[in-house]
C-alpha positions as CSV (number, residue, x, y, z in Angstrom):
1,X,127.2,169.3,229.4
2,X,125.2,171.9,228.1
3,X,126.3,174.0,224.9
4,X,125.0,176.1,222.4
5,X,126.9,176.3,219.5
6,X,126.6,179.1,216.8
7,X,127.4,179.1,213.1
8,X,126.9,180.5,209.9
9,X,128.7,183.8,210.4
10,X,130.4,185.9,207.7
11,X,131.3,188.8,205.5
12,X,128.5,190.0,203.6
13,X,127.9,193.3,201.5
14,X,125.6,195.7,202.5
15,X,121.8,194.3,201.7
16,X,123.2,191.2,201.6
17,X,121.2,188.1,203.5
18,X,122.8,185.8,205.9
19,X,121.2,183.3,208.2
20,X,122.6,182.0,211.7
21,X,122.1,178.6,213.7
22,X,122.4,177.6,216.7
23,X,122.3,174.3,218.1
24,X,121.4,173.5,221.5
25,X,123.1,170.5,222.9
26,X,123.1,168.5,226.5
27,X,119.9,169.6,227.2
28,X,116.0,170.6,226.1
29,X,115.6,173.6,224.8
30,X,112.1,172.8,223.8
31,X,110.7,175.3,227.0
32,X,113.1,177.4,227.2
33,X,114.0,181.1,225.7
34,X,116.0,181.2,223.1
35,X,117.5,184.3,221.7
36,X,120.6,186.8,219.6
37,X,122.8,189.1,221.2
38,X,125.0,191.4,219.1
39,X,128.5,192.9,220.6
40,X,129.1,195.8,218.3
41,X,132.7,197.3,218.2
42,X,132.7,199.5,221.1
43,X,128.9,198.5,222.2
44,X,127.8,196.8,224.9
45,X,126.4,193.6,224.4
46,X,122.5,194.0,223.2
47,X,119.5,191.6,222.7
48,X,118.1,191.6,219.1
49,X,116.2,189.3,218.7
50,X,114.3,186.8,221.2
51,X,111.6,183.3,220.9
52,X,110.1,182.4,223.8
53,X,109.7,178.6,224.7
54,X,106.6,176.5,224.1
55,X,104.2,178.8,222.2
56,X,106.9,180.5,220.6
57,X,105.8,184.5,221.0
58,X,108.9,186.3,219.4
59,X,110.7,189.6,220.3
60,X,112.8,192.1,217.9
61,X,114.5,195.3,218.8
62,X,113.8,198.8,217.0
63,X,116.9,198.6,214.7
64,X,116.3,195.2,213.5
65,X,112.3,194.7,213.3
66,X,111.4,193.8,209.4
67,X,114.8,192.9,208.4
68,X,115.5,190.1,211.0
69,X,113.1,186.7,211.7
70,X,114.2,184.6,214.7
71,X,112.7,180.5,213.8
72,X,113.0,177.7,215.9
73,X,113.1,173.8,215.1
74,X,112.1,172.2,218.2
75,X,113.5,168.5,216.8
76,X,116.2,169.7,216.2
77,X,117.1,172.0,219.0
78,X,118.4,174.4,216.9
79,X,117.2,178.1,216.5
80,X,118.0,180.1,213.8
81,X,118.2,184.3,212.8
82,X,117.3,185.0,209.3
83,X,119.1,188.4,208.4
84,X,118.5,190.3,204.5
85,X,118.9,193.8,204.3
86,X,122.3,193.7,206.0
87,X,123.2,197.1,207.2
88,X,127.0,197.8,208.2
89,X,125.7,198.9,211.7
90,X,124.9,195.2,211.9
91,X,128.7,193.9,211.8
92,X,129.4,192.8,215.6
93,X,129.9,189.1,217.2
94,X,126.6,187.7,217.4
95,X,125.4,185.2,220.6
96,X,123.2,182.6,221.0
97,X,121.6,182.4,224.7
98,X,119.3,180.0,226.5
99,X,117.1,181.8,229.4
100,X,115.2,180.4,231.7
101,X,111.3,181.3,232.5
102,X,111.2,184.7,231.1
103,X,109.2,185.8,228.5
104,X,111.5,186.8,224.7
105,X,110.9,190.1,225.7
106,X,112.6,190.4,229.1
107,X,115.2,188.0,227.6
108,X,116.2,190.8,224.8
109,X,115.8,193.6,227.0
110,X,117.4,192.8,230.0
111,X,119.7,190.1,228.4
112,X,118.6,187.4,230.8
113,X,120.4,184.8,229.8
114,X,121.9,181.0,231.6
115,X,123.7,180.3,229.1
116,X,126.0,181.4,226.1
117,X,127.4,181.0,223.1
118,X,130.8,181.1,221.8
119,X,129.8,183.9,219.4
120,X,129.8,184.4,215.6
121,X,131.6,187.3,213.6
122,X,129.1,189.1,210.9
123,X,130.4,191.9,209.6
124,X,128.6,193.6,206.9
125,X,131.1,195.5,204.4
126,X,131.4,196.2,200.4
């Protein structure tokens, strides 16, 4: 069966760092799109932060560019979202996705996505 399963989620003060994994089980990931939703309170779901399989070209939205770096470990099937300058605006439940053939960019933007996480709660408070 394939899962993704997400971790590494937490309360952390404003400019705090935290980093988020998800592992990739039941199946390759290797070619595939892998990216991070966030699920704000009150907000629609909204892709931050794609890496498209193979050659690895990466996508980040307006509100996160510079503060947020998407990596992947293909051996391990795991991919991971370095946060630092934690913002309260960046508290939500964060997803993990799998797509299929798009490219990181139309995976973000139009949030297509095969399969999901669980989700991970960040919430970013003093």
């Amino acid at each position: 069966q394939a899962l993704l399963v997400e971790s590494g989620g937490g309360v952390v003060q404003p400019g705090g760092s935290l980093t988020l994994s998800c592992a990739a089980t039941g199946f390759d990931s290797t070619n595939y799109p892998l990216g991070w939703f966030q699920k704000a309170p009150g907000q629609e779901r909204e892709g931050i932060s794609c890496i498209s399989g193979g050659v690895g070209h990466t996508y980040y939205s307006g509100s996160v560019k510079g503060r947020l770096t998407i990596t992947s470990d293909d051996i391990k099937d795991t991919v991971f979202l370095h946060m630092k300058s934690l913002k309260p605006d960046d508290t939500g439940v964060y997803y993990c996705a799998a797509g299929h053939f798009e490219t990181a960019e139309r995976m973000c933007v139009f949030l297509k996505a095969k399969l999901w996480g669980q989700g991970t709660q960040v919430t970013v408070s003093s």
